[in-house]
N, C-alpha and C positions, 0 to 999 in steps of 0.2 A: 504494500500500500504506500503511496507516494504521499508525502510530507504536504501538507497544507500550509502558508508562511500568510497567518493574517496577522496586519499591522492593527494597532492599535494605538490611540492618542487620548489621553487621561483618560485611560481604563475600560472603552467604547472602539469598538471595530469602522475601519473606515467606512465602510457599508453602511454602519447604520447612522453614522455622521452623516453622510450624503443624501440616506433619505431622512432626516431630521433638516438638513440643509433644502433639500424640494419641497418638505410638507412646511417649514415655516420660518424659510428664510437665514437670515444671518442669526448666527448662534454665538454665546458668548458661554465659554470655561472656565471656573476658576477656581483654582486648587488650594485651600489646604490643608499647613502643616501640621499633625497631627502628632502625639508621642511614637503611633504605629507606622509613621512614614506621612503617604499624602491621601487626600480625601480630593475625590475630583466629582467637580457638579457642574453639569452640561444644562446651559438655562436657553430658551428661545426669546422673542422678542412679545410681549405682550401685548392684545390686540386692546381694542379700544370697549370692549366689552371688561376684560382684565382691569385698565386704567381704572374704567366707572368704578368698579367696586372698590379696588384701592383707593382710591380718593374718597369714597365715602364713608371707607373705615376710618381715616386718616384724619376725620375732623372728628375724630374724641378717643382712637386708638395709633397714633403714628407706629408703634408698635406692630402690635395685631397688623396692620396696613402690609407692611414690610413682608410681615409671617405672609398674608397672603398674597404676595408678588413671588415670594419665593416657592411655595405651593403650587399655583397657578403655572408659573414658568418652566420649574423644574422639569429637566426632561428623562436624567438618568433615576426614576422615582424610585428605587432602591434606597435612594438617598433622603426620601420624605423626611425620614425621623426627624432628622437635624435641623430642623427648624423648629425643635424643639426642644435643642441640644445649645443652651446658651455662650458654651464657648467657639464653638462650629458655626452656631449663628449668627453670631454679633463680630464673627471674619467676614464673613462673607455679605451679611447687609448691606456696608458700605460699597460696593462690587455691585449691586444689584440695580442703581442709577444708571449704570453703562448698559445695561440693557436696551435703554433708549437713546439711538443716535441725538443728540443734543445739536440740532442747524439754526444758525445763525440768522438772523427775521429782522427787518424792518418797517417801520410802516411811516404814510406820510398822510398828513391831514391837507386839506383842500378847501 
């Protein structure tokens, strides 16, 4: 039987990176460190359905808000717990803002 050689990039086969990449676009990783080595969490970009409810946690839980950006987005969901794992989660929260490309706007009045 002949060797099988799949890659692999923060713990997820390129395969299934690519279809995470078709079914929802640009994807964001981010790993960490852990006493056991690395923890890796493959996040998508959240739609506008996601946003609403994040923001309406957010006006009396910015917390809670966060936990559900990070629920919601999550893709490698093996990893759910840890959003309920306060050292794991409070690395990664701040990381969770890059989720959404941040473009530059301006506007003019007339």
């Amino acid at each position: 039987m002949a060797s099988v050689n799949i890659t692999t990039i923060g713990g997820v086969e390129e395969s299934t990176i690519a279809k995470w990449k078709k079914q929802h676009g640009e994807l964001t990783l981010v790993t960490v460190e852990v006493d056991e080595g690395e923890l890796y969490f493959w996040f998508r970009k959240p739609d506008m359905k996601t946003i609403s409810a994040v923001t309406k946690i957010a006006q009396s839980d910015p917390l809670g808000s966060t936990q559900a950006l990070f629920r919601n987005c999550l893709l490698n969901n093996q990893h759910i717990h840890y959003a309920d794992d306060p050292e794991v989660f409070l690395a990664v929260g701040p990381h969770l803002e890059d989720l959404v490309k941040k473009r530059k706007a301006s506007s003019q009045r007339f």
